[in-house]
C-alpha positions as CSV (number, residue, x, y, z in Angstrom):
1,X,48.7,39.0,90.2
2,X,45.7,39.1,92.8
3,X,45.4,42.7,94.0
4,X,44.4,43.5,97.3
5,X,42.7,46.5,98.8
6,X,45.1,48.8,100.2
7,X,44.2,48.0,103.6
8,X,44.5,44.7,103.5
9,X,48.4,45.2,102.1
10,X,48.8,47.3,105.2
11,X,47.6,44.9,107.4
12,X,49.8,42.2,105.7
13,X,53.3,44.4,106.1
14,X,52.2,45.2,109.5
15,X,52.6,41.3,110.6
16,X,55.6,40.9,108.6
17,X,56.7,43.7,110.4
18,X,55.8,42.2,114.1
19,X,57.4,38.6,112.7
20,X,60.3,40.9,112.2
21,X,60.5,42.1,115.7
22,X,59.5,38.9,117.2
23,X,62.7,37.7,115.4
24,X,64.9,40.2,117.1
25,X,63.8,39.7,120.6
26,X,63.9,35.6,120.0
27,X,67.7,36.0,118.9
28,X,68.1,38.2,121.7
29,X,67.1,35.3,124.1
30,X,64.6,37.1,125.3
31,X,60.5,36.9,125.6
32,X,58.6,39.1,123.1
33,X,57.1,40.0,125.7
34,X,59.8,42.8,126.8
35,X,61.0,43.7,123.5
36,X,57.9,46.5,123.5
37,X,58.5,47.3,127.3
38,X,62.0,47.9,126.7
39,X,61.7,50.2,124.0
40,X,59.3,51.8,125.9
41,X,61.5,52.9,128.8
42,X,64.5,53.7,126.2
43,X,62.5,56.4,125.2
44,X,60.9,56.8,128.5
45,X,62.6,56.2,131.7
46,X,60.8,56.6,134.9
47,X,57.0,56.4,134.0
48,X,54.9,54.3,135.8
49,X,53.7,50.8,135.3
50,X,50.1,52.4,134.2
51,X,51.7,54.5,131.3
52,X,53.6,51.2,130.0
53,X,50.3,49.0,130.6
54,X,48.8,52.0,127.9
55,X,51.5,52.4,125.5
56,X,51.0,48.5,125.4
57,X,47.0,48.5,125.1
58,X,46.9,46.6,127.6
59,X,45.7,46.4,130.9
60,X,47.9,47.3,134.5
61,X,47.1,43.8,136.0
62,X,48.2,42.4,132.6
63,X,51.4,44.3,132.2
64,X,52.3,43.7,135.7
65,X,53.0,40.3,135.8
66,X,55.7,40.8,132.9
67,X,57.3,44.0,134.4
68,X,57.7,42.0,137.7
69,X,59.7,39.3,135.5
70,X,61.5,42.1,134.0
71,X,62.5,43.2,137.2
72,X,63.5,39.8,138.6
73,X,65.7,39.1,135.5
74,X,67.4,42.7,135.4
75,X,66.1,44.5,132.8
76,X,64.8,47.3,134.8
77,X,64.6,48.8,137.9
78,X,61.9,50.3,140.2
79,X,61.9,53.7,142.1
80,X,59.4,54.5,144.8
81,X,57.8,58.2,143.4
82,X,58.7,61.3,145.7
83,X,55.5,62.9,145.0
84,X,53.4,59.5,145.5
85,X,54.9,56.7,147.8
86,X,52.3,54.1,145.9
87,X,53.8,54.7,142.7
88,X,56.8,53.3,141.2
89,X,58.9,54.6,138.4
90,X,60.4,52.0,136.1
91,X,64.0,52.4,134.7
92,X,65.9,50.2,132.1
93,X,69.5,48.6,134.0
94,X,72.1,48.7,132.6
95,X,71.3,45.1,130.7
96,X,68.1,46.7,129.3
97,X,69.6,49.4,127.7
98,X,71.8,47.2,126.3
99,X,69.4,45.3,124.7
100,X,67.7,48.4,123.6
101,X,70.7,49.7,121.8
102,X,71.1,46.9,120.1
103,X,67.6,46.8,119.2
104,X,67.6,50.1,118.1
105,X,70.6,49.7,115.7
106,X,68.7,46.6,114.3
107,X,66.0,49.0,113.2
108,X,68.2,51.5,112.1
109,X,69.5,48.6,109.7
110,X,65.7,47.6,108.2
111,X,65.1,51.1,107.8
112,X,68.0,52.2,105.6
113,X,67.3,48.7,103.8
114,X,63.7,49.6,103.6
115,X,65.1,53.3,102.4
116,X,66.8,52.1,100.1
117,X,64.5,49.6,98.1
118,X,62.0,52.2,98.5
119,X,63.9,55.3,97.0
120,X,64.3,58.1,100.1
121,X,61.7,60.5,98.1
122,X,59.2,57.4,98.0
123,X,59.3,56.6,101.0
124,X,58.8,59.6,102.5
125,X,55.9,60.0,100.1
126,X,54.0,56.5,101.3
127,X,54.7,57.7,104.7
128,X,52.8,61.0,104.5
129,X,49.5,59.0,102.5
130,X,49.6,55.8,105.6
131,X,49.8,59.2,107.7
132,X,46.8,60.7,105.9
133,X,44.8,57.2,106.4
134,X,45.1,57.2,109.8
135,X,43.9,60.3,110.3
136,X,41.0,59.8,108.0
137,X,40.4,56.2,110.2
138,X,40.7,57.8,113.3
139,X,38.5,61.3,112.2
140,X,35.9,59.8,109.7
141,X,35.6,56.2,109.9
C-alpha cells in the first residue's frame, strides 16, 4: 500500500468530506452554494452579510450576489439594524430552517457512522492530534 504523508490524508478526507456535503445540498435541490450560508445562520441568526461573507472566506461583493438569491427564493429574510439603518441582519425562513434541520440530522447520521467505524475512544483521540496540528500550522508553520 502507498503511504502518504499525514497531510496529504487530511487533505484527501477533507474533499471526500466537501463531495459529501455537496451531495446533501444537490439532493436537497438546492445550490451548494447555500448549503454553507444556511448553516451559518442556523447557528447564527441575525448577523450581517459581512460576517457570512467571513465565515465563508469570501468576499462581501461575492457573497452578496448569492444571499440576494437566497432571499429571492425564501431561504432567508432581511432586517434593517436598529442601531445602523445601512445594515441588514439576515434570518433563515421558515424553508431555510427546514433545510437546515434536515441537514443537520444528515450529519448527525455520518457522525455516529463515522463514530462507530472509528471506535468513540478513537475518535476522540484523532480529533484532539488534527486539533494539535492545527495549532502547530497556525502557531509555528
Amino acid at each position: 500500500m502507498d503511504e502518504k504523508p499525514l497531510m496529504m490524508e487530511i487533505m484527501h478526507i477533507h474533499k471526500e468530506w466537501q463531495n459529501y456535503m455537496k451531495k446533501i445540498a444537490q439532493e436537497s435541490g438546492i445550490p451548494e452554494s447555500y448549503r454553507m450560508i444556511i448553516m451559518f445562520l442556523s447557528r447564527n441568526p441575525g448577523v450581517s452579510q459581512k460576517e457570512v461573507a467571513a465565515f465563508c472566506g469570501t468576499t462581501y461583493a461575492a457573497v452578496s450576489q448569492t444571499i440576494k438569491e437566497m432571499h429571492l427564493t425564501g431561504f432567508i429574510r432581511k432586517e434593517t439594524s436598529a442601531s445602523d439603518q445601512r445594515y441588514s441582519m439576515l434570518y433563515l425562513t421558515d424553508k431555510g430552517t427546514e433545510y437546515a434541520m434536515k441537514t443537520v440530522e444528515k450529519f448527525k447520521a455520518a457522525d455516529a457512522k463515522i463514530t462507530e467505524t472509528l471506535g468513540y475512544e478513537n475518535e476522540r483521540r484523532m480529533a484532539s492530534e488534527i486539533k494539535k496540528l492545527s495549532e502547530v500550522i497556525k502557531k509555528e508553520l
